[in-house]
TILO-288772 format. One line per field, with one value per residue (C-alpha): y, z, x. Coordinates in steps of 0.2 Angstrom, whole numbers, plus 5000, padded with zeros to 4 digits. Layout:
N
Y = c(Y|...)
Z = c(Z|...)
X = c(X|...)
END
This chain:
314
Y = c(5033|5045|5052|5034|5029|5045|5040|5022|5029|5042|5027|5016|5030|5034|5015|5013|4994|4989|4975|4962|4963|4967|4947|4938|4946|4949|4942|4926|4925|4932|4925|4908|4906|4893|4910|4919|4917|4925|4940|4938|4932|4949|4936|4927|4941|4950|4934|4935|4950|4950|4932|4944|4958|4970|4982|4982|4985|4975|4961|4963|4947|4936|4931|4914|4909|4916|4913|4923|4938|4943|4942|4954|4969|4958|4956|4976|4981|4989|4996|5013|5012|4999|4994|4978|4970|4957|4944|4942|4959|4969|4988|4993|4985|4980|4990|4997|5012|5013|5029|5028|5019|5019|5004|5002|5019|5015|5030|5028|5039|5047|5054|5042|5032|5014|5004|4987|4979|4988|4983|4965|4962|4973|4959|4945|4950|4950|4932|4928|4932|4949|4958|4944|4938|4929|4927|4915|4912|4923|4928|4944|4953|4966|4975|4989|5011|5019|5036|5045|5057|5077|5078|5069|5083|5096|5083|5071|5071|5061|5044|5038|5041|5026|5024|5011|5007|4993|4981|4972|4958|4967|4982|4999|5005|5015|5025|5036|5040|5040|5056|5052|5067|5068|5062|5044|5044|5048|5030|5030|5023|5032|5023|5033|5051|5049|5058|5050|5059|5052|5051|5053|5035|5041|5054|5053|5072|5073|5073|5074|5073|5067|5065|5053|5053|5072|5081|5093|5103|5106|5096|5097|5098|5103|5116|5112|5113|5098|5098|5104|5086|5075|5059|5057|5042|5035|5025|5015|5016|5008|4994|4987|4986|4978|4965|4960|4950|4939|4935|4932|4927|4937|4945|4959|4966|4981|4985|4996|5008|5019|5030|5030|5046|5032|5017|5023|5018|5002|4988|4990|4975|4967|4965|4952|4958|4979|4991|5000|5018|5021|5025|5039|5047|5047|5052|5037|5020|5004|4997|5008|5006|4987|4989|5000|4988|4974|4983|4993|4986|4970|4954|4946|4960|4961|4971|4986|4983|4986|5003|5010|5006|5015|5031|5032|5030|5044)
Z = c(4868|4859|4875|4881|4865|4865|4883|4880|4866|4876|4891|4875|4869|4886|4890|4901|4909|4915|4927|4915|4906|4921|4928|4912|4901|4916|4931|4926|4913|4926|4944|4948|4959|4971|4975|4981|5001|5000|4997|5006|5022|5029|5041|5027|5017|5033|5035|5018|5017|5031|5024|5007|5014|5012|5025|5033|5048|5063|5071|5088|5091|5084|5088|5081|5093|5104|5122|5117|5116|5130|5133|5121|5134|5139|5121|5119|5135|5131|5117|5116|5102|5089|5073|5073|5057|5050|5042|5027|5026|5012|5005|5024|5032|5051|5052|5069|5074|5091|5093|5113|5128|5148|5156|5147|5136|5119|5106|5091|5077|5073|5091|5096|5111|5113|5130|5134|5128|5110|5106|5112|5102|5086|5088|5089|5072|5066|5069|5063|5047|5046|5038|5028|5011|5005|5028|5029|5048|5051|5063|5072|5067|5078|5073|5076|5070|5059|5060|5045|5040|5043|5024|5023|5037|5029|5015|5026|5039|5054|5045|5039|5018|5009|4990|4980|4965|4953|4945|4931|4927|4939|4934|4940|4928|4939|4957|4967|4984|4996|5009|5024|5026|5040|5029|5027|5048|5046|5033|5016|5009|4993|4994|5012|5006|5004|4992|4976|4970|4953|4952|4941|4939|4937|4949|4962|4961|4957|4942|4945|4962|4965|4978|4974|4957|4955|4950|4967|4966|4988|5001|5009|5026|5027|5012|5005|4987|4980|4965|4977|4983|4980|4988|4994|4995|4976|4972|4988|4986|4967|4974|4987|4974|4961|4973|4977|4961|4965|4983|4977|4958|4953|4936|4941|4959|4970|4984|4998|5006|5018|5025|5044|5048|5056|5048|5029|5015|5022|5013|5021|5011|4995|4982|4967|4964|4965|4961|4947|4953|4951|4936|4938|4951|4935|4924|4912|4908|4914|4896|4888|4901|4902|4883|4884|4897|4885|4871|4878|4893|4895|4902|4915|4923|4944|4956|4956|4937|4935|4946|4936|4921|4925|4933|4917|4904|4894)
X = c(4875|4884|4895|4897|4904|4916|4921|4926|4934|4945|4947|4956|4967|4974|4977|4966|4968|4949|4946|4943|4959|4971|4962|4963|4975|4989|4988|4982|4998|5010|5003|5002|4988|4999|5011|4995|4999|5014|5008|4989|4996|5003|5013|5023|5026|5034|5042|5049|5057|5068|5074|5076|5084|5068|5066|5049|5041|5043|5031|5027|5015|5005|4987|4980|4967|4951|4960|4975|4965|4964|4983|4986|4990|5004|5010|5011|5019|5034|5027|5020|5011|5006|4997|4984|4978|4971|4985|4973|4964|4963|4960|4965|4951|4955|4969|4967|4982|4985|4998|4997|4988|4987|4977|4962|4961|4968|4968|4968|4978|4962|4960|4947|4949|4945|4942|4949|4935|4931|4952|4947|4931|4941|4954|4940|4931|4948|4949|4932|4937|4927|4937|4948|4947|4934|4928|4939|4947|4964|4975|4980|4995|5004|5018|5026|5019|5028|5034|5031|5044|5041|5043|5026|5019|5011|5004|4994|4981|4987|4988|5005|5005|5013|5016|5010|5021|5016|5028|5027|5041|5052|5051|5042|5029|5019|5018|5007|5007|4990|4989|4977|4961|4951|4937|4946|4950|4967|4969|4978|4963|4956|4939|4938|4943|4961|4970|4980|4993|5001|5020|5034|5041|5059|5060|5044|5038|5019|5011|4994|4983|4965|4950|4936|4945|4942|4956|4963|4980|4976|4976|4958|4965|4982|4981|4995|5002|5002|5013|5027|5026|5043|5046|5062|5073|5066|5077|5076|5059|5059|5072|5060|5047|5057|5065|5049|5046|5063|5055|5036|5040|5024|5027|5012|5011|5008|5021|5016|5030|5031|5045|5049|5058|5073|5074|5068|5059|5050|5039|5019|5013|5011|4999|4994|4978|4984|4969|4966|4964|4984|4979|4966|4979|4992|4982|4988|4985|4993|4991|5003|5015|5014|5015|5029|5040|5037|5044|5060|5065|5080|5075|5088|5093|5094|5083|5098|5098|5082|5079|5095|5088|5072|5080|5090|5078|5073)
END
């Protein structure tokens, strides 16, 4: 009892924002529950941000019903390689990357190839809702693979890394980015083996890096130094995160980016209900940065506004 009660204390003094309070104290203040499909349905929230001049990647089909299925090698010709997801899926779940395909061999970014008939049925769980919120029905999404920078090369395994900055009000509190292992498939998924690394708000160099939220300063696969990570483009990064609370109007939020070697920073997808493990990959609590925001920084500023402001601050 003794340790519990000096952990919880430790957890408080670090800011530590628990599951509880982030779903009663913030996002039920700051996201109204009718704005919830614009950021849960992949396809409107792609939708979204070429109407709000947020680059993102690009969609390559649709697929609503059971009958299209099996038209869907029709939908990808032309296309060498492509992602498939499930317009309602969360924590990565159904995303399937297809980086090349001949006929009826489809491999996958993980080196693993996939027959016509194992892409099909992928497709159809996808429309059952398998892998949706709540089971509900959804929809098939097929857009276009990024290509990860060669910056990101010697950090990630395979998989595409991405960043997840969360935004309160507008504003940037908090970043990390996600580098894939071979233990999470080649997926920026943390719950899978990914690795979090923590970054620097103001500048996005690393702060501290984690696996199965154990603290690591290597990469498992790729061996390399992780504090000698830096993402570049920030400040692109940061604006498509805070323009993402003009075009959603939710005042707490995650923002998925990645950066394609051509086109740039690019928004992955949105988040009102963003995890909490950002935290452990910092090192820091969201509590003190919520608390922090609410104290120091101006209200009724713009999206450009509000990433200068934040690059500036001391």
């Amino acid at each position: 009892m003794f340790f519990l009660g000096q952990v919880s204390k430790k957890l408080k003094n670090i800011g530590i924002l628990g599951m509880n309070a982030r779903n009663y104290k913030v996002i039920s203040k700051l996201n109204k529950r009718r704005l919830y499909p614009l950021v849960d349905d992949k396809v409107k929230t792609k939708e979204l941000a070429v109407e709000n001049g947020i680059n993102t990647t690009k969609k390559i089909a649709i697929i609503e019903y059971q009958h299209e299925v099996k038209h869907f090698p029709d939908m990808v010709k032309g296309f060498k390689e492509f992602v498939i997801k499930p317009a309602h899926g969360s924590g990565g779940k159904g995303v399937l990357v297809i980086k090349k395909w001949d006929k009826d061999i489809y491999t996958t970014a993980s080196e693993k190839n996939l027959t016509y008939a194992q892409v099909y049925q992928h497709i159809s769980n996808i429309l059952s809702g398998l892998y949706s919120l709540g089971g509900q029905y959804d929809v098939a999404l097929i857009e276009e693979m990024v290509h990860f920078s060669n910056i990101f090369e010697k950090f990630s395994y395979q998989g595409v890394p991405d960043v997840r900055i969360i935004v309160y009000k507008g504003y940037p509190i908090m970043a990390m980015t996600r580098l894939a292992t071979s233990e999470s498939g080649g997926r920026a998924n943390l719950h899978q083996g990914a690795v979090g690394v923590g970054l620097d708000i103001k500048t996005g160099k690393t702060l501290t890096a984690v696996q199965h939220n154990m603290p690591i300063q290597i990469h498992p696969d790729t061996k390399a130094d992780l504090k000698t990570l830096c993402v570049p483009f920030w400040r692109e990064h940061l604006l498509i995160a805070a323009k993402a609370y003009e075009m959603t109007g939710l005042g707490y939020l995650g923002a998925d980016i990645v950066l394609d070697e051509n086109k740039g920073p690019m928004m992955l997808e949105l988040n009102a209900r963003p995890g909490l493990a950002i935290q452990i990959a910092n090192s820091a609590g969201l509590i003190k940065a919520i608390k922090h925001a609410e104290k120091r920084y101006p209200k009724n500023l713009n999206p450009e506004q509000r990433v200068d402001f934040i690059l500036q601050k001391n």
